[in-house]
C-alpha atoms as a printed R data frame, in Angstrom:
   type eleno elety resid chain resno        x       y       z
1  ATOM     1    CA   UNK     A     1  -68.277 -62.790 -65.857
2  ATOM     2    CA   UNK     A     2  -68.688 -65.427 -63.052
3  ATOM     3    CA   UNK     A     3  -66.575 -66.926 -60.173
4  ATOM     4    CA   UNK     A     4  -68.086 -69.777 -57.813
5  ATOM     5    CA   UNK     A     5  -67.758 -69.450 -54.099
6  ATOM     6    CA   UNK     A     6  -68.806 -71.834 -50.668
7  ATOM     7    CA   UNK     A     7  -70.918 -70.176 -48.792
8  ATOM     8    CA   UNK     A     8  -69.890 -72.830 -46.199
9  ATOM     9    CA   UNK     A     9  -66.782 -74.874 -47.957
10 ATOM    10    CA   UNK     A    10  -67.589 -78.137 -45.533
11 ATOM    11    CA   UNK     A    11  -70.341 -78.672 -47.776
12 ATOM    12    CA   UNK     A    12  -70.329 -79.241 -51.552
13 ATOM    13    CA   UNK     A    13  -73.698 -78.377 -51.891
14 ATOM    14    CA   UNK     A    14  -73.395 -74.788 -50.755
15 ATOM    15    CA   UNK     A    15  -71.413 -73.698 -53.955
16 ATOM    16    CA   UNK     A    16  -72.611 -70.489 -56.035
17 ATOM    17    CA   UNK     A    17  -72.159 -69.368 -59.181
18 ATOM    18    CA   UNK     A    18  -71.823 -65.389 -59.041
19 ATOM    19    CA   UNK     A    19  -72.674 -62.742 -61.179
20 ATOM    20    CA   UNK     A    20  -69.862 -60.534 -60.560
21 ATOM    21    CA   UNK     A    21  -71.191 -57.220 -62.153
22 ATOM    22    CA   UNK     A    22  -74.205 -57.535 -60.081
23 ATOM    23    CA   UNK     A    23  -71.724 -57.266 -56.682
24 ATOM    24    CA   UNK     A    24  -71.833 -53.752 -55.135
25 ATOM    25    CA   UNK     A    25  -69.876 -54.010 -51.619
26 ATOM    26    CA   UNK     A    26  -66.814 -56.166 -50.399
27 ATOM    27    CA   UNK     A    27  -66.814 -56.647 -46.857
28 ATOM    28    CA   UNK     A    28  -64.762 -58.399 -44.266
29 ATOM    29    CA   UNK     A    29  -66.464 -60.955 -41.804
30 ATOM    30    CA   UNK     A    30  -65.950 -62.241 -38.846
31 ATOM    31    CA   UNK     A    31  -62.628 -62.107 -36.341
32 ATOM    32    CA   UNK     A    32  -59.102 -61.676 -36.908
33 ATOM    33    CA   UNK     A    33  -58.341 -65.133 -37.569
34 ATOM    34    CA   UNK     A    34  -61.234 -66.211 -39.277
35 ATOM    35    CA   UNK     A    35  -62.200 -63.733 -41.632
36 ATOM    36    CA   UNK     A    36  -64.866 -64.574 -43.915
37 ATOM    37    CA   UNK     A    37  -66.069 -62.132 -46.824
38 ATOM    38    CA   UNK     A    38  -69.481 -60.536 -47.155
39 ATOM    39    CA   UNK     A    39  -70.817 -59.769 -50.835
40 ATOM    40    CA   UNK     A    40  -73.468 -57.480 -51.204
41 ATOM    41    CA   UNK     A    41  -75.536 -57.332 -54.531
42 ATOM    42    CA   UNK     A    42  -77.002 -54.784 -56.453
43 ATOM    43    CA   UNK     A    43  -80.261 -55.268 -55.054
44 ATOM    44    CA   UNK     A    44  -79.495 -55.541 -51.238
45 ATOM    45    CA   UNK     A    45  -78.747 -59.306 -51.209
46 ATOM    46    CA   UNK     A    46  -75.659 -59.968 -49.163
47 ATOM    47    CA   UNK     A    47  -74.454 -63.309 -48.510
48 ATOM    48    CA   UNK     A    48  -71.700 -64.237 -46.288
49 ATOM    49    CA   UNK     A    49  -68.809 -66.999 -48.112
50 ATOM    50    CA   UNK     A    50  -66.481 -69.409 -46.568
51 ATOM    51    CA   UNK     A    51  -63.271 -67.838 -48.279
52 ATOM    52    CA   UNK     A    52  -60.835 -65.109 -47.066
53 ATOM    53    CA   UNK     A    53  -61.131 -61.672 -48.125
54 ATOM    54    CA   UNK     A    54  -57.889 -61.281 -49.670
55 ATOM    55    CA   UNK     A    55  -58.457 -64.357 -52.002
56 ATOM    56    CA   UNK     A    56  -62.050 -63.149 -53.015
57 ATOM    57    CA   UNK     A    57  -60.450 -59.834 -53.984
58 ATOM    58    CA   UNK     A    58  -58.084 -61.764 -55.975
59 ATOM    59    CA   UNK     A    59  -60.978 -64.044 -57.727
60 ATOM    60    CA   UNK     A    60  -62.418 -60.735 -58.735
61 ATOM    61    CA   UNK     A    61  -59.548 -58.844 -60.077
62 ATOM    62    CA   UNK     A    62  -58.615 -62.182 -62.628
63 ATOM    63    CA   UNK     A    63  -62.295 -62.300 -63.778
64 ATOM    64    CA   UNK     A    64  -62.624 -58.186 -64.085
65 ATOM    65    CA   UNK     A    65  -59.123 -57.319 -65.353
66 ATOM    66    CA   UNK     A    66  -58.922 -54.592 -63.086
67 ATOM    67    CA   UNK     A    67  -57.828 -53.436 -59.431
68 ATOM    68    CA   UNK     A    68  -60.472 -53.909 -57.090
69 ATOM    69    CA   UNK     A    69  -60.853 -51.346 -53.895
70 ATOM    70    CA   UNK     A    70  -63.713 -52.149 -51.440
71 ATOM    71    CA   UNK     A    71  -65.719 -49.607 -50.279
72 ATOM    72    CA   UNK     A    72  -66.640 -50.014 -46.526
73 ATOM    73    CA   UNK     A    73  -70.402 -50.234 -45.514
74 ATOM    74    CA   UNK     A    74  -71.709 -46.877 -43.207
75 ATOM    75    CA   UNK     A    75  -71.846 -47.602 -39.893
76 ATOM    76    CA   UNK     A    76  -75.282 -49.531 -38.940
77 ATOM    77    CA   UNK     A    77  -77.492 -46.939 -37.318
78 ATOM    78    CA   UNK     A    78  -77.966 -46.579 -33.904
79 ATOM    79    CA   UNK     A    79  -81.271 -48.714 -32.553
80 ATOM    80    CA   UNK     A    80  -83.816 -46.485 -32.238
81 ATOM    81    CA   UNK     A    81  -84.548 -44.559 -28.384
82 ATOM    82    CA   UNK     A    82  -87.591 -45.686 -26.694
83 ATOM    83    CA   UNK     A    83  -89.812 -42.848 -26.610
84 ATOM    84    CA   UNK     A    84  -91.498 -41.956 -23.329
85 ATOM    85    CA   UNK     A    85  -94.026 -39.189 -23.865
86 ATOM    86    CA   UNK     A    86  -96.401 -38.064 -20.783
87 ATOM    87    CA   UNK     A    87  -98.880 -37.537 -23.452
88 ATOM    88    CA   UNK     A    88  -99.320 -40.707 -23.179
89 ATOM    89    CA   UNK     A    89 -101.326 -40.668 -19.860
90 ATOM    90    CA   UNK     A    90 -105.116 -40.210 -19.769
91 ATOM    91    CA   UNK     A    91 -105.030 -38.934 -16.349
92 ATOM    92    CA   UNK     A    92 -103.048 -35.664 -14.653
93 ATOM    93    CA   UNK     A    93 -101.274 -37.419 -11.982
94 ATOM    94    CA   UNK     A    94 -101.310 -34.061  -9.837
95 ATOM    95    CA   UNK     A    95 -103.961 -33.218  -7.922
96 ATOM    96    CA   UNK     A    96 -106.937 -34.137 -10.055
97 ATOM    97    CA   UNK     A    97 -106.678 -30.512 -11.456
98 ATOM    98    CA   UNK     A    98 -105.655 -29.846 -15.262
């Protein structure tokens, strides 16, 4: 089963077909006002379309025939810590003595 989406819907040419067995993760994009959806495919493609969440749940539950329930992406990992090691340092910065 398909459904087209915008990925931006200003311009015509930005219309996809999608697979929608190959979708894995519904998210919501963007602020309050202007929420935007966030698809993300069975092999770690995500693209972001120019249609509300609500109405892209909707598209999917006509073309599946079934209830749909997002499943919220883990929270992104923390950037990794800059890692100051001493061992770094050729030199003892004492007294010349090891």
């Amino acid at each position: 089963m398909f459904i087209r989406l915008f990925v931006d819907r200003k311009n015509p040419k930005s219309l996809m077909v999608i697979n929608v067995a190959s979708i894995r993760y519904i998210v919501h994009e963007g602020d309050g006002a202007s929420q935007k959806c966030g698809l993300c495919f069975a092999h770690g493609d995500f693209v972001t379309v120019d249609h509300e969440f609500d109405s892209v749940v909707l598209l999917l539950e006509k073309a599946t025939g079934s209830r749909i329930h997002p499943i919220p992406l883990p929270p992104a990992r923390p950037a990794p810590q800059e890692v100051r090691s001493e061992l770094m340092y050729s030199k003892s910065q004492g007294d010349g003595q090891i």
